[in-house]
N, C-alpha and C positions, 0 to 999 in steps of 0.2 A: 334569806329569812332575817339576818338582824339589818337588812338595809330597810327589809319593810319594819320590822320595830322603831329604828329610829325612825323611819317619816312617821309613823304613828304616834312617836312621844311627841315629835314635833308637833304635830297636830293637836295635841290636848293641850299643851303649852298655849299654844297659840289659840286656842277656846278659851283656855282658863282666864286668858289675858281679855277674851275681850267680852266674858264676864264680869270680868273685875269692874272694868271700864264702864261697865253697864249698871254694876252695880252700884258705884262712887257717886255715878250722874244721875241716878234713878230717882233719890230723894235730894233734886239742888234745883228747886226753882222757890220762888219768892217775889212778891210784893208790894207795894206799899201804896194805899189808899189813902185818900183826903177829901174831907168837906169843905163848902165853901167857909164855916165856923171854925175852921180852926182842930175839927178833930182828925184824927189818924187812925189805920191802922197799919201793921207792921206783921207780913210773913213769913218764913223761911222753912227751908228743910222738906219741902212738899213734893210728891210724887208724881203731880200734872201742874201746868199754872192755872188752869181751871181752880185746882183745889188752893192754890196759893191762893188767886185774885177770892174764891170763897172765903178764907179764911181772914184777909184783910179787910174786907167790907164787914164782917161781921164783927171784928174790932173795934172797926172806925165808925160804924151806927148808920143811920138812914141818911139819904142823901147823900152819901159818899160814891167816890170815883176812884178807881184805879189810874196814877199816874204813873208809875213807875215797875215793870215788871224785871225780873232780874233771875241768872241764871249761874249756879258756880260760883256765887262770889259774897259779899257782904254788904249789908245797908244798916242806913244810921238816919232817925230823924234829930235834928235840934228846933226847940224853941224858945220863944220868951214870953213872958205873961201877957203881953198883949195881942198873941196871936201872929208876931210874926214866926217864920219857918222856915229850914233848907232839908235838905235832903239829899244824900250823899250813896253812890254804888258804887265799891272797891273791890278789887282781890283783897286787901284785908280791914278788920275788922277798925283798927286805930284809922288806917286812912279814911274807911267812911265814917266815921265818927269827924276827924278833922274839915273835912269836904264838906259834908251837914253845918258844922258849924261855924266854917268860914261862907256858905253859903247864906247863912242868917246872918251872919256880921255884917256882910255886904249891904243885905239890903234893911236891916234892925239892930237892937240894942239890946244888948243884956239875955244873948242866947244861951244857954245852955243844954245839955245833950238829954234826950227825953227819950230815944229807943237805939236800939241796936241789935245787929243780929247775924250770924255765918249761916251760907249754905254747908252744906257738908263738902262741897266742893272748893269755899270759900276757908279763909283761917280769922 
């Protein structure tokens, strides 16, 4: 009798965990749209990436596209007043912020950081 209690504790242990697991990654998808103008949007924390790539386009306004989808992790747009842009996906939030904005330096001038954002999965 207590050899079947412990496989049975085990057994809920081993539920509980990959609930947990289920639960962490449940809401960590995200994001990010862009127009040929210049606009964005930016999603995180979503439940399906249907509902991310929805939630970006409706940010970022008519005629926009989904460039960049992302899972668990964190993203960063940078820009500059003339439309140029980078775009950055990291395990954390500082690195895609820097990635973005070394991605605009590269290719423009005078970028500075314009969105950000963690999955739950991301920090």
């Amino acid at each position: 009798m207590l050899l079947l209690w412990r496989t049975l504790g085990l057994q809920n242990v081993i539920v509980g965990a990959i609930l947990a697991i289920a639960t962490t990654s449940a809401m960590a998808e995200g994001a990010i749209a862009q127009s040929d103008d210049g606009r964005f949007g930016l999603s995180y924390n979503h439940s399906s990436a249907e509902t991310a790539d929805d939630v970006a386009l409706s940010g970022c306004g008519a005629d926009c596209k989904i460039v960049e989808h992302f899972h668990a992790a964190c993203a960063a747009i940078a820009r500059n007043r003339l439309g140029g842009f980078g775009y950055g996906v990291k395990p954390y939030e500082g690195q895609a912020q820097h990635e973005a904005y070394s991605v605009c330096e590269r290719k423009h001038q005078g970028c500075g950081l314009y969105l950000s954002g963690c999955d739950k999965g991301g920090d």
